[in-house]
N, CA, C and O atoms as a Maestro MAE file, in Angstrom:
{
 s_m_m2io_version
 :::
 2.0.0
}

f_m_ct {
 s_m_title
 :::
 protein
 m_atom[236] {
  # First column is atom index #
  i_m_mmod_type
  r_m_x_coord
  r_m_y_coord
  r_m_z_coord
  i_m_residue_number
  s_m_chain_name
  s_m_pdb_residue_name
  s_m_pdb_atom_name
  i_m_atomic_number
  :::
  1 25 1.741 3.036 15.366 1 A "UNK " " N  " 7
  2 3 1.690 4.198 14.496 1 A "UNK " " CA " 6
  3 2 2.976 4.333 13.673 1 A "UNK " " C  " 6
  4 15 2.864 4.312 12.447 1 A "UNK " " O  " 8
  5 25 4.110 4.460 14.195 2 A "UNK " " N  " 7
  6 3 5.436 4.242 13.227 2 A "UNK " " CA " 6
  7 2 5.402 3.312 12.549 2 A "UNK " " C  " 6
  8 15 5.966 3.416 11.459 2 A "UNK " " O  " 8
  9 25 4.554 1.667 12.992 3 A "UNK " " N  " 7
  10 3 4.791 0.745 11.914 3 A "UNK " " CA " 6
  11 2 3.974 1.355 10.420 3 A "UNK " " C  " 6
  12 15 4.041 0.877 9.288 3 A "UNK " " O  " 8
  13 25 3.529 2.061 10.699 4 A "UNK " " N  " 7
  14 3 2.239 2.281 9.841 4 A "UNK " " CA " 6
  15 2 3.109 3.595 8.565 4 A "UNK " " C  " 6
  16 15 3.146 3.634 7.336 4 A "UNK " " O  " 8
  17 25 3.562 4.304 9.422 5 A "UNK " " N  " 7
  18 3 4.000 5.681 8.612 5 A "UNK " " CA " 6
  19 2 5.201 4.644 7.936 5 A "UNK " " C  " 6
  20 15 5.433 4.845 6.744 5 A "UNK " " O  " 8
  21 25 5.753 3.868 8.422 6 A "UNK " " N  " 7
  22 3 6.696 3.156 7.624 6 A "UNK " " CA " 6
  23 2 6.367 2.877 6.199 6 A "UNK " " C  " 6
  24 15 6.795 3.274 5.115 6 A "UNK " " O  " 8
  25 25 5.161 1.787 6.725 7 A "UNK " " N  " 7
  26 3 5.092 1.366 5.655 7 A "UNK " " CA " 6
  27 2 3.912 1.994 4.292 7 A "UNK " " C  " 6
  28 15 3.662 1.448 3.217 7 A "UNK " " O  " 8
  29 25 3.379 3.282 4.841 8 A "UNK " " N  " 7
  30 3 2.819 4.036 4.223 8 A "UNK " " CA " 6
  31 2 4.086 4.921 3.232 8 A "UNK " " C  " 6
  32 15 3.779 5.290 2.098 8 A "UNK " " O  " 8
  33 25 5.384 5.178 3.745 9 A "UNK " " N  " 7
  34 3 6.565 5.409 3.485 9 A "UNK " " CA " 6
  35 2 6.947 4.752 2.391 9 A "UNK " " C  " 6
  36 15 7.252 5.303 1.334 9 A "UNK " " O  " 8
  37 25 6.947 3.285 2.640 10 A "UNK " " N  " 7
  38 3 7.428 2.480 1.399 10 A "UNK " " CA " 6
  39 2 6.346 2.535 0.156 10 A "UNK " " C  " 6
  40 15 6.722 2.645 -1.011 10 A "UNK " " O  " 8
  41 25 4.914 2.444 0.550 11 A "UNK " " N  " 7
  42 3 3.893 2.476 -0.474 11 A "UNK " " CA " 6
  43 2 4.118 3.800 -1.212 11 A "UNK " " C  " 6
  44 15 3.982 3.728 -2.433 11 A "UNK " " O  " 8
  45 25 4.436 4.987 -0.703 12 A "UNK " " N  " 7
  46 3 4.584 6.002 -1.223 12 A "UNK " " CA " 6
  47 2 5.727 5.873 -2.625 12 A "UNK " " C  " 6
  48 15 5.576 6.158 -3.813 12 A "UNK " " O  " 8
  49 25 6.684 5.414 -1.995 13 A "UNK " " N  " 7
  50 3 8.232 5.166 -2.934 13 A "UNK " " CA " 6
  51 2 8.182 3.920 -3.888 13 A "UNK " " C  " 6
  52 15 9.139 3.242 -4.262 13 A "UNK " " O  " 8
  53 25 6.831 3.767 -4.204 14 A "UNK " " N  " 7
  54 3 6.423 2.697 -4.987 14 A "UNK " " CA " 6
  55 2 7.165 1.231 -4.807 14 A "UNK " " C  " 6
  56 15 7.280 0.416 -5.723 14 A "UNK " " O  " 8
  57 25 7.573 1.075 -3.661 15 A "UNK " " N  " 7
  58 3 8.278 -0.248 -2.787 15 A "UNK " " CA " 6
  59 2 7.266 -0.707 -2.091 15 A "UNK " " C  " 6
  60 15 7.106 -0.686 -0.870 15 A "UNK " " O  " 8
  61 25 6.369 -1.257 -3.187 16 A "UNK " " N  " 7
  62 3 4.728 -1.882 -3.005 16 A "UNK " " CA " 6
  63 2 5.208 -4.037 -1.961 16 A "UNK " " C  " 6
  64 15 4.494 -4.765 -1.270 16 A "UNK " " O  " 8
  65 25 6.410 -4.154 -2.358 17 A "UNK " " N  " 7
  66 3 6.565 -5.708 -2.185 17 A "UNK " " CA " 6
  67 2 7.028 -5.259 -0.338 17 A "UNK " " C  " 6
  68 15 6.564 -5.815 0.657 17 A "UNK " " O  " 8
  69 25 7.913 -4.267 -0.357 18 A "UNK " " N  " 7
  70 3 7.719 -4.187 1.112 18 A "UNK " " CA " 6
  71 2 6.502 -3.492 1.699 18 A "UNK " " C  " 6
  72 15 5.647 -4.124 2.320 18 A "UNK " " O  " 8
  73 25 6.457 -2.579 1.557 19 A "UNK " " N  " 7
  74 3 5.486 -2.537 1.997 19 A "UNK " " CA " 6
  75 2 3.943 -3.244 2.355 19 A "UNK " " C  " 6
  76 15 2.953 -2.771 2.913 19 A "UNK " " O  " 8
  77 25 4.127 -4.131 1.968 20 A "UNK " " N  " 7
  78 3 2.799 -5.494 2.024 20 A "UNK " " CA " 6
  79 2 3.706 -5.645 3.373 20 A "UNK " " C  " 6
  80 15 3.374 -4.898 4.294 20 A "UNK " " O  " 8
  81 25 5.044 -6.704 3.653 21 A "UNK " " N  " 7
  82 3 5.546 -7.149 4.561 21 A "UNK " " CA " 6
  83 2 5.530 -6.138 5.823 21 A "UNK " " C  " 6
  84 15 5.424 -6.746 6.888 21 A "UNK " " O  " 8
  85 25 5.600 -4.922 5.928 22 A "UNK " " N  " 7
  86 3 5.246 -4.187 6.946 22 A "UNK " " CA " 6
  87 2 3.585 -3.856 7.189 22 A "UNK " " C  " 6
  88 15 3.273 -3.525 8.333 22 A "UNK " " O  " 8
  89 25 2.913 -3.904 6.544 23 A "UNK " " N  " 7
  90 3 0.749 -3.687 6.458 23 A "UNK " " CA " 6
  91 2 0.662 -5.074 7.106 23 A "UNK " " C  " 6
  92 15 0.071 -5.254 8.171 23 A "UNK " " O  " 8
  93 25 1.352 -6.167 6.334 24 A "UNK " " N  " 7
  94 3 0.911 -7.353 7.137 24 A "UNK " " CA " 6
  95 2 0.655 -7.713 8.919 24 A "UNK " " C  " 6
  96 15 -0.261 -8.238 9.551 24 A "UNK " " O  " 8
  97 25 2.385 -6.943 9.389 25 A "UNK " " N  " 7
  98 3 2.236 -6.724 10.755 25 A "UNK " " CA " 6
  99 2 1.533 -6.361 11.496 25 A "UNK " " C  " 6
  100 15 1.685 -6.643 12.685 25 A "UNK " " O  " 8
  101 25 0.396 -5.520 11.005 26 A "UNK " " N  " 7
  102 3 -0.477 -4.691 11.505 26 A "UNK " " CA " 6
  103 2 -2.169 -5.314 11.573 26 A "UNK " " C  " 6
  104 15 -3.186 -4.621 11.597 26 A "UNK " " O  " 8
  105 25 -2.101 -6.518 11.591 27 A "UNK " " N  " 7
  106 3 -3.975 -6.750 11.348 27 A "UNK " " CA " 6
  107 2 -4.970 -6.414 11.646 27 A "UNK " " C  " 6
  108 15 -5.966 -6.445 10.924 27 A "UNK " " O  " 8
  109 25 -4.915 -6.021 12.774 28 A "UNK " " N  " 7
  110 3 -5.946 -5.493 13.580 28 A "UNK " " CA " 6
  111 2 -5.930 -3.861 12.856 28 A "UNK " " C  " 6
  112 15 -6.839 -3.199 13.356 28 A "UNK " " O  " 8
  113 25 -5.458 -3.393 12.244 29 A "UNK " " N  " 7
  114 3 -5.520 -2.400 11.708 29 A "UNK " " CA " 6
  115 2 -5.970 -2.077 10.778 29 A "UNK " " C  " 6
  116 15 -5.273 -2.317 9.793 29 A "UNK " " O  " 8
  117 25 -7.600 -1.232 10.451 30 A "UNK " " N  " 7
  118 3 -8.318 -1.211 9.012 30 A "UNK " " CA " 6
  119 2 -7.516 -0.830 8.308 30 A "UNK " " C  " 6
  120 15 -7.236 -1.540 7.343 30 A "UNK " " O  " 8
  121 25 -6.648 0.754 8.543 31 A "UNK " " N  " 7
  122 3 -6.152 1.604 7.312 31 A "UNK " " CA " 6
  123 2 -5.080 0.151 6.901 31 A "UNK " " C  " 6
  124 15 -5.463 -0.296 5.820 31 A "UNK " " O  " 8
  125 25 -4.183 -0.461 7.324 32 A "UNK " " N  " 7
  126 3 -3.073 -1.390 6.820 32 A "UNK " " CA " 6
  127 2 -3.791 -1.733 5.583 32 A "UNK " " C  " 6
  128 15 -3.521 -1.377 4.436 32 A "UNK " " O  " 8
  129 25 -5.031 -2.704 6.124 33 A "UNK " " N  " 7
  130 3 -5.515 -3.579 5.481 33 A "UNK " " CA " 6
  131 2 -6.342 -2.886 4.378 33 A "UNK " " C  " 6
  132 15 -7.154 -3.767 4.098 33 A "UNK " " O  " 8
  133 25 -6.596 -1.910 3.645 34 A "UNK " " N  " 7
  134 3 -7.009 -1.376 2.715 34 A "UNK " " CA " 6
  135 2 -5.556 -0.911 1.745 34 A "UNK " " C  " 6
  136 15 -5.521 -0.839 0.517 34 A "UNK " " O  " 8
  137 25 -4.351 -0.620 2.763 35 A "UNK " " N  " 7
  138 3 -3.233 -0.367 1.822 35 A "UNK " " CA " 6
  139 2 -2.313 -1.684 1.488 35 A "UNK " " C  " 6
  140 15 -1.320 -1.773 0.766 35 A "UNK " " O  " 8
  141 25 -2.995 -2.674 2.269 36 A "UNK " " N  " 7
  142 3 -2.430 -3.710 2.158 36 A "UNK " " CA " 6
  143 2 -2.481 -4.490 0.614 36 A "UNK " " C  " 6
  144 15 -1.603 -5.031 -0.059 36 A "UNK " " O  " 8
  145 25 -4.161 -4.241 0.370 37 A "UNK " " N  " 7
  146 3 -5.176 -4.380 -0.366 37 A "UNK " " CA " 6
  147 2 -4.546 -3.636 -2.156 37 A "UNK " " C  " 6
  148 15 -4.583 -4.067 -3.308 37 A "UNK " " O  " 8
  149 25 -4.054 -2.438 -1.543 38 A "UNK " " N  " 7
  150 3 -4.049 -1.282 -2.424 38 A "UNK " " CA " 6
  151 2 -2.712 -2.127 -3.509 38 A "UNK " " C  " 6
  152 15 -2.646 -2.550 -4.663 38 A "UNK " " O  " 8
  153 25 -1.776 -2.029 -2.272 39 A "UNK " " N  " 7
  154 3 -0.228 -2.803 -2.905 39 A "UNK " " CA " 6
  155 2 -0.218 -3.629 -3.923 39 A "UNK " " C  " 6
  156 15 0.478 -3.637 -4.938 39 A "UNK " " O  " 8
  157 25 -1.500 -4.694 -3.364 40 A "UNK " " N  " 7
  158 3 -1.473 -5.763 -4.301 40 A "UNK " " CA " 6
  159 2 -1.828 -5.817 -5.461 40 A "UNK " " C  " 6
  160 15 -1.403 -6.615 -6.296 40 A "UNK " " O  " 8
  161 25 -2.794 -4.819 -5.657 41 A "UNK " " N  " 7
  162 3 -3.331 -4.473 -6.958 41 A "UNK " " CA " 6
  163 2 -2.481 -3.555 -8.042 41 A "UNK " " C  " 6
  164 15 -2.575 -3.560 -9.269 41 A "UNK " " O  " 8
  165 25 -1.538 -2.691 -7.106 42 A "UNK " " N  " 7
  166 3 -0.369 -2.442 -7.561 42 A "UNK " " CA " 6
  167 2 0.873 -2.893 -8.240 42 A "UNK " " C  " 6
  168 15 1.472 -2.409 -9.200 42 A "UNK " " O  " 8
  169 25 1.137 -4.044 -7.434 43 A "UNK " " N  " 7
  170 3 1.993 -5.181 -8.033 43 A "UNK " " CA " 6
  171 2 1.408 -5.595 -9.129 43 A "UNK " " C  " 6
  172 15 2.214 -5.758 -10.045 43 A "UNK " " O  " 8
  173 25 0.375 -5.818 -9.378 44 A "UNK " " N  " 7
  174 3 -0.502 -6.739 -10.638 44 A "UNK " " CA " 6
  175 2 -0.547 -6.192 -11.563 44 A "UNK " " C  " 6
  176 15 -0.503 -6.815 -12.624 44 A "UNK " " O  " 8
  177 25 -0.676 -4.486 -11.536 45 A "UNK " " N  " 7
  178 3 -0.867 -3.942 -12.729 45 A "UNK " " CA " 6
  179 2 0.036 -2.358 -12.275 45 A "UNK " " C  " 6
  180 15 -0.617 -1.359 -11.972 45 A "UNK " " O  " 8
  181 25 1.498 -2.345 -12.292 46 A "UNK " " N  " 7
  182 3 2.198 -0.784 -12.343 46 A "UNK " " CA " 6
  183 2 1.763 -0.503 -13.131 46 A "UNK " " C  " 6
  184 15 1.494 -1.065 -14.193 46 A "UNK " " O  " 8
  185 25 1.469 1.301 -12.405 47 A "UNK " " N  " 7
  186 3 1.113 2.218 -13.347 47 A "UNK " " CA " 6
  187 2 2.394 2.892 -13.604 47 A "UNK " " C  " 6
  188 15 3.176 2.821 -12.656 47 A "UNK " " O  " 8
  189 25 2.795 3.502 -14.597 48 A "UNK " " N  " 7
  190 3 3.884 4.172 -15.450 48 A "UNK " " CA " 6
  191 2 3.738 5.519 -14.941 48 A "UNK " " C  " 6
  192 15 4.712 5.932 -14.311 48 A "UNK " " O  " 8
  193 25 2.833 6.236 -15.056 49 A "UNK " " N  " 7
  194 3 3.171 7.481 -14.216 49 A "UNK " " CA " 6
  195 2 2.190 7.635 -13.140 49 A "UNK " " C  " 6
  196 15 1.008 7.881 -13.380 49 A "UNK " " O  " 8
  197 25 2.584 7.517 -12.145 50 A "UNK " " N  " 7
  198 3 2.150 7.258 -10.714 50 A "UNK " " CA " 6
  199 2 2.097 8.411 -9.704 50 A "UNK " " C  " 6
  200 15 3.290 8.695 -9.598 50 A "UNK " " O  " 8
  201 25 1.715 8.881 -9.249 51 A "UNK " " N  " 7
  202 3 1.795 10.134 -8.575 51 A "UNK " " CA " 6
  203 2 1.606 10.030 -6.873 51 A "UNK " " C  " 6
  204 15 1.783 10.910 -6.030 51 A "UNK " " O  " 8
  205 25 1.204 8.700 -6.715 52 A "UNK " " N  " 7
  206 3 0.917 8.550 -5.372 52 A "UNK " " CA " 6
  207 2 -0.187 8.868 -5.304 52 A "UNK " " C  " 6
  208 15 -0.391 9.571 -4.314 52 A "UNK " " O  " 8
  209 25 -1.292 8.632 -6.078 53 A "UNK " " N  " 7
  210 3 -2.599 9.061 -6.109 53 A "UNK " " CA " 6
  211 2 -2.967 7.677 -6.198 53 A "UNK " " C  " 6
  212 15 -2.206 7.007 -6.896 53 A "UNK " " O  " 8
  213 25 -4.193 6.910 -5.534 54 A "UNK " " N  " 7
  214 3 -4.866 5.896 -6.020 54 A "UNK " " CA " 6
  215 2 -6.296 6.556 -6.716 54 A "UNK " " C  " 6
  216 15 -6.994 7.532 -6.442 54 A "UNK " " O  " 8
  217 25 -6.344 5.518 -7.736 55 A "UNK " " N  " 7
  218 3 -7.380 5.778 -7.960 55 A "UNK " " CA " 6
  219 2 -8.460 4.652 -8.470 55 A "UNK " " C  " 6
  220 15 -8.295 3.890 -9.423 55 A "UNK " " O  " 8
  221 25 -9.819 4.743 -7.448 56 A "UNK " " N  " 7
  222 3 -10.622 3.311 -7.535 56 A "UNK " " CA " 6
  223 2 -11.295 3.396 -8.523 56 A "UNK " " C  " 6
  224 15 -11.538 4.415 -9.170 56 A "UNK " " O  " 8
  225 25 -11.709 2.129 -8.744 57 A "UNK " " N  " 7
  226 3 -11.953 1.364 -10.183 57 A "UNK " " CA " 6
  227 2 -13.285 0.897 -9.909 57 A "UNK " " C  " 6
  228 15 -14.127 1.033 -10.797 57 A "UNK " " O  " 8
  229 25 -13.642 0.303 -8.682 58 A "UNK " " N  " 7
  230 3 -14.950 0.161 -8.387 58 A "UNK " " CA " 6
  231 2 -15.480 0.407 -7.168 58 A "UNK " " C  " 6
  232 15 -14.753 0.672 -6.210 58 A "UNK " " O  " 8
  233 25 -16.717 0.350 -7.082 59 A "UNK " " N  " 7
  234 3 -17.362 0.989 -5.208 59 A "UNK " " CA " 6
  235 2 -16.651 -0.289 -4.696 59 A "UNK " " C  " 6
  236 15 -16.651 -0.555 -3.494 59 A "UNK " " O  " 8
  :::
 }
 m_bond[235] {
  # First column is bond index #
  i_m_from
  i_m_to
  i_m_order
  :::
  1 1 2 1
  2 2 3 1
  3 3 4 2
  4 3 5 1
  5 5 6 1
  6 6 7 1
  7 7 8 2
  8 7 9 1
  9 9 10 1
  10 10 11 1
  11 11 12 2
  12 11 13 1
  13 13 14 1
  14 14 15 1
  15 15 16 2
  16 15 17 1
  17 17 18 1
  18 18 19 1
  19 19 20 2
  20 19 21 1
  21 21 22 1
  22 22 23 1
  23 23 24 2
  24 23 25 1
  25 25 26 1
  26 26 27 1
  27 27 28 2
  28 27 29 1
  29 29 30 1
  30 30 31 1
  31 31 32 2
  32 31 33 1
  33 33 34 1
  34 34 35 1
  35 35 36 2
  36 35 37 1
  37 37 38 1
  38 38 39 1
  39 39 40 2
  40 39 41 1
  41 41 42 1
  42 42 43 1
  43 43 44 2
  44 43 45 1
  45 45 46 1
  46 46 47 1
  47 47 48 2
  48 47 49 1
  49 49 50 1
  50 50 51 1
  51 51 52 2
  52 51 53 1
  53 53 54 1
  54 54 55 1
  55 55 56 2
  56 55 57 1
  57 57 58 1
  58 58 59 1
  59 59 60 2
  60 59 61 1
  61 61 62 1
  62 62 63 1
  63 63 64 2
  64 63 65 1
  65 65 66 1
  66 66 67 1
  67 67 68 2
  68 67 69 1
  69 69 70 1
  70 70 71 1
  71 71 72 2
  72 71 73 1
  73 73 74 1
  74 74 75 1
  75 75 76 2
  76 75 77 1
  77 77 78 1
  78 78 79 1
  79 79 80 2
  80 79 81 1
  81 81 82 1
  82 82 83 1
  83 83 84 2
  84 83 85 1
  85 85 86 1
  86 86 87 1
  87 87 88 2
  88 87 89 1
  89 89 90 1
  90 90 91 1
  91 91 92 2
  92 91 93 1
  93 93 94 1
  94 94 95 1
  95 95 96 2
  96 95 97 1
  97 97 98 1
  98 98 99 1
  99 99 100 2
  100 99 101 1
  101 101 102 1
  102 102 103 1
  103 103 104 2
  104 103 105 1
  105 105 106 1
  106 106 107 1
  107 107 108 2
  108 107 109 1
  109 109 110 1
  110 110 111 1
  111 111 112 2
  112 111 113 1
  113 113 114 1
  114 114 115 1
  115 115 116 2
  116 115 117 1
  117 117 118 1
  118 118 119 1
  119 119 120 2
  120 119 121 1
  121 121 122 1
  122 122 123 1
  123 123 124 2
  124 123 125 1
  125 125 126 1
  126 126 127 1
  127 127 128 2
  128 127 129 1
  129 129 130 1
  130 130 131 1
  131 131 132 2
  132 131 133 1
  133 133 134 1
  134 134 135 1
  135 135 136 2
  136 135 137 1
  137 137 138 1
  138 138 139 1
  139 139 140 2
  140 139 141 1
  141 141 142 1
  142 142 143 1
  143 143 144 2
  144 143 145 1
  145 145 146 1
  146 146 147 1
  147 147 148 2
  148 147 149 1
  149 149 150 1
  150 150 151 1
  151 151 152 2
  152 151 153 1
  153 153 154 1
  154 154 155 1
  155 155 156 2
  156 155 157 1
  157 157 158 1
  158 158 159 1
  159 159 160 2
  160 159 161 1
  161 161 162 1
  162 162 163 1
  163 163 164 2
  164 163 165 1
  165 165 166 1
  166 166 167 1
  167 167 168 2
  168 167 169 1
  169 169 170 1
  170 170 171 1
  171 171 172 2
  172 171 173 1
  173 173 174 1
  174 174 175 1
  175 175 176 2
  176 175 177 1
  177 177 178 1
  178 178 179 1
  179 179 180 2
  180 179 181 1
  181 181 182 1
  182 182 183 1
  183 183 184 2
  184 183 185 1
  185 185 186 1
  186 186 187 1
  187 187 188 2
  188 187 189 1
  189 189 190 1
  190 190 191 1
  191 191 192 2
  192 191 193 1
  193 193 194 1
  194 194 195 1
  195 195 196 2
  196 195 197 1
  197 197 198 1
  198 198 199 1
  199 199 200 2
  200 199 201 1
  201 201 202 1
  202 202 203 1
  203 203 204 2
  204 203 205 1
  205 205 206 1
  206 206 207 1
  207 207 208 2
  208 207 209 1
  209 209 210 1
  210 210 211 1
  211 211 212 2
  212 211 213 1
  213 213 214 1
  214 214 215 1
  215 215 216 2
  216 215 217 1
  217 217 218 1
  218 218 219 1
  219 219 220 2
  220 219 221 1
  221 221 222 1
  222 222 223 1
  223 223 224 2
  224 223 225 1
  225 225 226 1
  226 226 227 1
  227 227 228 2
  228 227 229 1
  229 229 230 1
  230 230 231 1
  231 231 232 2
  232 231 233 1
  233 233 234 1
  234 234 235 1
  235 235 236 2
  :::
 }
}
């Protein structure tokens, strides 16, 4: 659970590259692996004003 708030911590502070390296630790873990998911798509395309809101693009 702390690994998790960690790195939910870093995803928050838009420190998307660590935060992958801490979600990774976690596999067995769905929520990681959807924010794991989230990061990466993050990295690929920053958004400029970001609020800590995701928001999906497809089902």
């Amino acid at each position: 659970m702390q690994l998790f708030a960690e790195g939910l911590s870093l995803y928050r502070e838009r420190r998307w590259r660590e935060a992958i390296e801490v979600f990774k630790k976690l596999p067995q873990d769905p929520a990681s692996a959807v924010f794991l998911r989230r990061c990466a798509e993050l990295l690929q395309s920053p958004p400029q004003e970001w609020d800590g809101v995701y928001v999906m693009r497809t089902k």
